[in-house]
PyMOL commands that place a pseudoatom at each C-alpha (Angstrom):
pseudoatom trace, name=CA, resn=UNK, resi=1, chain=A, elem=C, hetatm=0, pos=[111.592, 265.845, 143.919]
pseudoatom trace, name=CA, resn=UNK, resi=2, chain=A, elem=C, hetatm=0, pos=[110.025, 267.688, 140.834]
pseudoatom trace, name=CA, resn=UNK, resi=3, chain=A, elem=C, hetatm=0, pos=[106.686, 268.047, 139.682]
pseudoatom trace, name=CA, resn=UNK, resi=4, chain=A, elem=C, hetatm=0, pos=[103.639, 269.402, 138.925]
pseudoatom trace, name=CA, resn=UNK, resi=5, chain=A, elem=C, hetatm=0, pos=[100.852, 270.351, 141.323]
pseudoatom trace, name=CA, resn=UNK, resi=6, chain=A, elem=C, hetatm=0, pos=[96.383, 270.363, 140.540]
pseudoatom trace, name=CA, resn=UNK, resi=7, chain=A, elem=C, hetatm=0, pos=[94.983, 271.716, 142.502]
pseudoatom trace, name=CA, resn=UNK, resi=8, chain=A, elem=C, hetatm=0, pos=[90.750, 270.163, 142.516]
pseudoatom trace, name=CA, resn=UNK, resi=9, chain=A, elem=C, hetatm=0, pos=[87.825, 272.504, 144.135]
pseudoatom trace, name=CA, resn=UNK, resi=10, chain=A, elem=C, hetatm=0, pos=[85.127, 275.018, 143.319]
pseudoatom trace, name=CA, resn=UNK, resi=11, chain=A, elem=C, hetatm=0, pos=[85.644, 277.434, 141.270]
pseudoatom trace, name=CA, resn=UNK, resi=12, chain=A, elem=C, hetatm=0, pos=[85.916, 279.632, 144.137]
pseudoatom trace, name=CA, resn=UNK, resi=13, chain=A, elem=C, hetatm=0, pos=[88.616, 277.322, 145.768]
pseudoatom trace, name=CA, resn=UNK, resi=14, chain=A, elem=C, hetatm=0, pos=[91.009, 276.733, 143.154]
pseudoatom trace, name=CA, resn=UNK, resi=15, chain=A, elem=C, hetatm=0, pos=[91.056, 280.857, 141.619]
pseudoatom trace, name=CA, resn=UNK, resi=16, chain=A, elem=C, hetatm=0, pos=[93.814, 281.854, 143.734]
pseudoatom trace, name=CA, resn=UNK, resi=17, chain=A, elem=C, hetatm=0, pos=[95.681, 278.665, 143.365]
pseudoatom trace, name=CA, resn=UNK, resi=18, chain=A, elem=C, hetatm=0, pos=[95.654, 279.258, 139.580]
pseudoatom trace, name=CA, resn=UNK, resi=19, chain=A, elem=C, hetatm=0, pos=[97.000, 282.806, 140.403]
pseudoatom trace, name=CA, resn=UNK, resi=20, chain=A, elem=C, hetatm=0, pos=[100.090, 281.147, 141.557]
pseudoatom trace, name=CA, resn=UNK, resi=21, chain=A, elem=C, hetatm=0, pos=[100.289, 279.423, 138.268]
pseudoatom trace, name=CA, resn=UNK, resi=22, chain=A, elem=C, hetatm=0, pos=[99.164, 275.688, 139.506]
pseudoatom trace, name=CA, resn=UNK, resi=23, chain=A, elem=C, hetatm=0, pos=[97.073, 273.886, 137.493]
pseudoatom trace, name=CA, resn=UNK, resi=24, chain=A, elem=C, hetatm=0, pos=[93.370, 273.971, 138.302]
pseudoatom trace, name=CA, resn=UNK, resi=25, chain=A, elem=C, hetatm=0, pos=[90.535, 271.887, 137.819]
pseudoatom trace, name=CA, resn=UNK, resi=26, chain=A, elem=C, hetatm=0, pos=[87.115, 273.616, 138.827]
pseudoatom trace, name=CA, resn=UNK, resi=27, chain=A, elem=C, hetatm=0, pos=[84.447, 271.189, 139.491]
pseudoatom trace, name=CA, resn=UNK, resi=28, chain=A, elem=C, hetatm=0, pos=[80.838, 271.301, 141.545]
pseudoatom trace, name=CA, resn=UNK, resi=29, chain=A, elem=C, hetatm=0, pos=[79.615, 268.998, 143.929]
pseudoatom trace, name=CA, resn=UNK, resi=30, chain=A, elem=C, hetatm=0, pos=[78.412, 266.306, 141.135]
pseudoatom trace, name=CA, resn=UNK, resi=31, chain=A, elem=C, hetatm=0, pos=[80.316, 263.159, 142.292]
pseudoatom trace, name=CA, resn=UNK, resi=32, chain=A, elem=C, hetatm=0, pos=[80.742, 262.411, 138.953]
pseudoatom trace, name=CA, resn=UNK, resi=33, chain=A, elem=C, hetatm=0, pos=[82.480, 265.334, 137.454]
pseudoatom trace, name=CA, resn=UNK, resi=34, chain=A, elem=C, hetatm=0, pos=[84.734, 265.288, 140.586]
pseudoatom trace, name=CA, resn=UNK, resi=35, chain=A, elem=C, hetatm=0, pos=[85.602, 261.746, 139.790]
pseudoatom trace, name=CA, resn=UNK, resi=36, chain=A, elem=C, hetatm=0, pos=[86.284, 262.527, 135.899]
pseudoatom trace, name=CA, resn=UNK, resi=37, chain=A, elem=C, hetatm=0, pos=[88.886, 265.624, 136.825]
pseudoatom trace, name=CA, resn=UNK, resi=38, chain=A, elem=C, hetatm=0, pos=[90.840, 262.861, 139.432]
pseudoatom trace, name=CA, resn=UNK, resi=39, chain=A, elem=C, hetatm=0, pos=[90.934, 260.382, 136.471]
pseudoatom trace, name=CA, resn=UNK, resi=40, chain=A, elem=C, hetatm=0, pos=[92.248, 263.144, 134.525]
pseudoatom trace, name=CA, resn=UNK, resi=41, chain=A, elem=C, hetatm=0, pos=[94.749, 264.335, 137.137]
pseudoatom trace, name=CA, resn=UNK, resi=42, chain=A, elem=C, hetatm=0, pos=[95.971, 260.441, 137.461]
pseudoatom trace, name=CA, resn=UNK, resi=43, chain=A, elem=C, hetatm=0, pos=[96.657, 260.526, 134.015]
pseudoatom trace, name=CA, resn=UNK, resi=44, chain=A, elem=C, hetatm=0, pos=[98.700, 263.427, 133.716]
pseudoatom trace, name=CA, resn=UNK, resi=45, chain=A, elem=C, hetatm=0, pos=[100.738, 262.202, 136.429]
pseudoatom trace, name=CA, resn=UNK, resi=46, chain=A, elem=C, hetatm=0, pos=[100.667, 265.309, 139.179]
pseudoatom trace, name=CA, resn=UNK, resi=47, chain=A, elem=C, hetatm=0, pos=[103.136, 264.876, 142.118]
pseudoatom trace, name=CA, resn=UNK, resi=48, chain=A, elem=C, hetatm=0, pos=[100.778, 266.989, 144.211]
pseudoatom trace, name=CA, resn=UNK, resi=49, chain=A, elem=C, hetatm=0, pos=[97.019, 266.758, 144.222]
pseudoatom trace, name=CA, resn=UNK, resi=50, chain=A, elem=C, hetatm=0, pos=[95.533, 269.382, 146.635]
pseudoatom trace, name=CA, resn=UNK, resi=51, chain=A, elem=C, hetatm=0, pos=[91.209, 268.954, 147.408]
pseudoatom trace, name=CA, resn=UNK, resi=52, chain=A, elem=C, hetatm=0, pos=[89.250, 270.503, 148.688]
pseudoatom trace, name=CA, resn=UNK, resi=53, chain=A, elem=C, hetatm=0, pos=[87.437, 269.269, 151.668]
pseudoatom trace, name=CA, resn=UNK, resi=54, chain=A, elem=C, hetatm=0, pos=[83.761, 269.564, 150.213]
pseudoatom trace, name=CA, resn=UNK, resi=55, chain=A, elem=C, hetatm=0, pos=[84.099, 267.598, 147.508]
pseudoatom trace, name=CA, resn=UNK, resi=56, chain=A, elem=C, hetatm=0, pos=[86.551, 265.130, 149.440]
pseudoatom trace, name=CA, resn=UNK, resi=57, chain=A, elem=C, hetatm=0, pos=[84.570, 262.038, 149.625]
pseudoatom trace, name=CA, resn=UNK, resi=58, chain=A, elem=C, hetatm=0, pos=[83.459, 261.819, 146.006]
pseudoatom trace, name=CA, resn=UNK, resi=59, chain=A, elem=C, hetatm=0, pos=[87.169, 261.855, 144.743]
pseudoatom trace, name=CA, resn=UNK, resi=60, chain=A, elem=C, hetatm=0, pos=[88.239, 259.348, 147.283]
pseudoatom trace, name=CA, resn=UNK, resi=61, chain=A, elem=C, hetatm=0, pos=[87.317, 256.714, 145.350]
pseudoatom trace, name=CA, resn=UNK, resi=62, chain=A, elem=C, hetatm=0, pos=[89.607, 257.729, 142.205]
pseudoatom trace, name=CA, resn=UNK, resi=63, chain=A, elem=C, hetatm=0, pos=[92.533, 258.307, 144.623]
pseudoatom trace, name=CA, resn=UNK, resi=64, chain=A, elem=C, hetatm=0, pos=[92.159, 255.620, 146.956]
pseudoatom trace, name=CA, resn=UNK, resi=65, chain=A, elem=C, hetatm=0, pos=[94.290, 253.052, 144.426]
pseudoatom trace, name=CA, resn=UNK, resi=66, chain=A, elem=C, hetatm=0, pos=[97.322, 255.505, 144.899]
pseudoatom trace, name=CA, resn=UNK, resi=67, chain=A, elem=C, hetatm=0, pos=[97.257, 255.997, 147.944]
pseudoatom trace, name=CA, resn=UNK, resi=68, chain=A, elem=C, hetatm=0, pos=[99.791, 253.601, 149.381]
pseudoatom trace, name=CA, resn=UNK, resi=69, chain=A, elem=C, hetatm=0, pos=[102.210, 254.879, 146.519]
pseudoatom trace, name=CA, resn=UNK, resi=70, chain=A, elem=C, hetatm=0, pos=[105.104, 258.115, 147.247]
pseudoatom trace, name=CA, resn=UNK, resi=71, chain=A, elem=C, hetatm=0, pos=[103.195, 259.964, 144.538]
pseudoatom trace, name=CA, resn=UNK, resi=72, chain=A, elem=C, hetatm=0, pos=[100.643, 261.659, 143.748]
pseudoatom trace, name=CA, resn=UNK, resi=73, chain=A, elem=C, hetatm=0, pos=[100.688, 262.905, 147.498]
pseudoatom trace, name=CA, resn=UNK, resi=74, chain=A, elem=C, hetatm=0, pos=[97.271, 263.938, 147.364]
pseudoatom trace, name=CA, resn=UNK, resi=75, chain=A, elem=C, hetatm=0, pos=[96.260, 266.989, 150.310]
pseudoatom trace, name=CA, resn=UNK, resi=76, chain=A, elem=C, hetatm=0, pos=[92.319, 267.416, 151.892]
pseudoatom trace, name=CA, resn=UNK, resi=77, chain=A, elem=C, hetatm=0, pos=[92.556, 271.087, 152.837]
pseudoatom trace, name=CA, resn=UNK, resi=78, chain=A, elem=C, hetatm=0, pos=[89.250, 272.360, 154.971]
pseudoatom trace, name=CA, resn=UNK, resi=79, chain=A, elem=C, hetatm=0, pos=[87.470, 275.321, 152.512]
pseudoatom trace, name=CA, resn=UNK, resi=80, chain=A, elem=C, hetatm=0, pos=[83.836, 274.965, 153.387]
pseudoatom trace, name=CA, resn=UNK, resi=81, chain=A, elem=C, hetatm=0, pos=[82.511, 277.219, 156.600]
pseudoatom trace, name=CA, resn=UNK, resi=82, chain=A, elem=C, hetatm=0, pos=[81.979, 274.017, 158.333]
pseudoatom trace, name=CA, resn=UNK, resi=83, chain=A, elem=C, hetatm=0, pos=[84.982, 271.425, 158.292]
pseudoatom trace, name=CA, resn=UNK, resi=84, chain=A, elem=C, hetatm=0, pos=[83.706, 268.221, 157.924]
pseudoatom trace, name=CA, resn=UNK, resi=85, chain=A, elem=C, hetatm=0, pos=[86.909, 266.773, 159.200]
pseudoatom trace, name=CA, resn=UNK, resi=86, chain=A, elem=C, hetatm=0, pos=[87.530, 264.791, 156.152]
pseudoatom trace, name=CA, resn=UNK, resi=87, chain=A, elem=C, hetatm=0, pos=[91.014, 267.144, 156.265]
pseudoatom trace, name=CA, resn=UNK, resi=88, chain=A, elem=C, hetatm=0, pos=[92.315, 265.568, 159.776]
pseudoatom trace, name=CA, resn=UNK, resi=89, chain=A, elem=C, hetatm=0, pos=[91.294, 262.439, 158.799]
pseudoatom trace, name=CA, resn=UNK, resi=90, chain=A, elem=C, hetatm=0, pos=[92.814, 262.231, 155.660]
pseudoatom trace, name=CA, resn=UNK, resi=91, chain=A, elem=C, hetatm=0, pos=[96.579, 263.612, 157.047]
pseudoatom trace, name=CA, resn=UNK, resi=92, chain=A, elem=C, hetatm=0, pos=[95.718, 261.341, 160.471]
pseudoatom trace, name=CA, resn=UNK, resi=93, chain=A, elem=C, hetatm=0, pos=[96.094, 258.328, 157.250]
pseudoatom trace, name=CA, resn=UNK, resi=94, chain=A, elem=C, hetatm=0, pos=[99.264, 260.065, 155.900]
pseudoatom trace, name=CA, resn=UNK, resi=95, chain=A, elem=C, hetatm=0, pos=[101.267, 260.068, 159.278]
pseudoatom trace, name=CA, resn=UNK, resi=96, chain=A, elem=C, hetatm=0, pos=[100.021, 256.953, 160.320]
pseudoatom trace, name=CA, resn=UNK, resi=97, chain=A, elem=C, hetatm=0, pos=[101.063, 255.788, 156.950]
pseudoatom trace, name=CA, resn=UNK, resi=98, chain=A, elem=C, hetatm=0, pos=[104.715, 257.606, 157.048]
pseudoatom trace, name=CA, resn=UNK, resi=99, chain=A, elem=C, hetatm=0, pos=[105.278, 257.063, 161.074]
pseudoatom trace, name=CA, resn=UNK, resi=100, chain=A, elem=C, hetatm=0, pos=[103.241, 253.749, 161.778]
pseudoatom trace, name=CA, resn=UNK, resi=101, chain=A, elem=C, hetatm=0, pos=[101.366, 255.237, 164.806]
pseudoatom trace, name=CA, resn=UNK, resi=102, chain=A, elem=C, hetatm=0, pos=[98.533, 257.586, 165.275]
pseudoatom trace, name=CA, resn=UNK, resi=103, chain=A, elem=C, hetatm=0, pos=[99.600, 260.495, 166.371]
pseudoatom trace, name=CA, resn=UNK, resi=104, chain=A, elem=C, hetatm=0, pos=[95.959, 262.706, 165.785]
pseudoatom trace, name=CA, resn=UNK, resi=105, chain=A, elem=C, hetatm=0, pos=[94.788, 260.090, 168.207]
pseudoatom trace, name=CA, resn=UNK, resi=106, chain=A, elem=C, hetatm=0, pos=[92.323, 261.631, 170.610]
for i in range(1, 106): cmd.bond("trace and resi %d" % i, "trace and resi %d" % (i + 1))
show_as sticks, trace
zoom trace
């Protein structure tokens, strides 16, 4: 499958990403900047959607209506010192999604 891949963080996160020649939207913590870069990414119709982990929650909402669809698969990766475990949750939902059981179960 082709497509293109954003890559939503800090500044800090999303610099090396960019490097690779992804497309990057910077954002802070303010829920609702986060929010207005996933609108934007939903409208430019990414396949891949990589987060990052501290700003997580505050973009669920945007991405939560795609979720159930094959694309955009969008990726929590940990970035902060302390992982708030929105990352394993977040791919626990994809494989329970793609295999029907839950295999991160404890």
């Amino acid at each position: 499958m082709e497509g293109k891949a954003a890559v939503l963080g800090s500044a800090d996160f999303v610099m090396p990403f960019a490097a690779l020649g992804l497309d990057t939207f910077p954002t802070e913590s303010d829920a609702e900047q986060v929010q207005e870069n996933a609108t934007s990414i939903l409208k430019q119709k990414y396949a891949l959607v990589v987060v990052a982990e501290n700003i997580a929650r505050s973009a669920q909402v945007v991405f939560e209506t795609t979720q159930k669809k094959a694309t955009p698969c969008v990726v929590v990766v940990p970035f902060t010192t302390e992982p708030e475990g929105i990352a394993t949750e977040s791919l626990g939902t994809m494989l329970r999604m793609a295999t029907g059981i839950n295999i991160l179960k404890n």
